[in-house]
C-alpha positions in Angstrom: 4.0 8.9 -5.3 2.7 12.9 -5.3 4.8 13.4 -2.4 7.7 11.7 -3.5 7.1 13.8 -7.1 7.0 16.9 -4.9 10.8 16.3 -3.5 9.8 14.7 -0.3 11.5 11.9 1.4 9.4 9.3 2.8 10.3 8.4 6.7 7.3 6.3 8.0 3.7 5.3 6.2 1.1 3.8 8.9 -2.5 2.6 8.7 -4.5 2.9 11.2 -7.9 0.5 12.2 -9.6 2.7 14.4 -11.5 6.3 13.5 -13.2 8.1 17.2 -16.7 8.6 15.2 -18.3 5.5 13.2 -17.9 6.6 9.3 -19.9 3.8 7.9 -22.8 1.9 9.6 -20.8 -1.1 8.6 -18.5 -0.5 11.6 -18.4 -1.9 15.1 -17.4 -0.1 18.3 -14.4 -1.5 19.8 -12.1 0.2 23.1 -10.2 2.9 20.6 -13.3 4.1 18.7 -14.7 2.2 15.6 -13.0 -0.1 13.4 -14.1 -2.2 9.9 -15.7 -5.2 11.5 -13.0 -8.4 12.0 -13.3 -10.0 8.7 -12.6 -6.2 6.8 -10.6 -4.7 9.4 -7.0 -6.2 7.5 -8.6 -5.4 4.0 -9.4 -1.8 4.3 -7.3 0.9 6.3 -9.3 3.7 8.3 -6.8 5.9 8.5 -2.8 6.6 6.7 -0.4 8.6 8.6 2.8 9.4 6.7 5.6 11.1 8.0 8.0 12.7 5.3 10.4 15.6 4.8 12.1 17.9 2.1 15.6 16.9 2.2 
């Protein structure tokens, strides 16, 4: 919503399930990096990526 606020037109939101360096113990190590472990992973994002711009 702060972007929005700020003016900013929202083009794409992503989340992603892998992070290159294990951020919690919890995590398991899978091909990409580490990820939440299969019963988390589509509960809790690792990463967002959003794309906007000032129109």
């Amino acid at each position: 919503m702060s972007l929005i606020t700020a003016g900013l037109q929202i083009l794409h939101v992503d989340e992603g399930i892998t992070l290159p360096w294990r951020f919690s113990p919890r995590m398991v190590e899978v091909p990409d990096g580490f990820a939440w472990s299969e019963a988390e992973r589509s509960l809790v994002p690792c990463t967002y990526t959003i794309i906007a711009r000032k129109p």
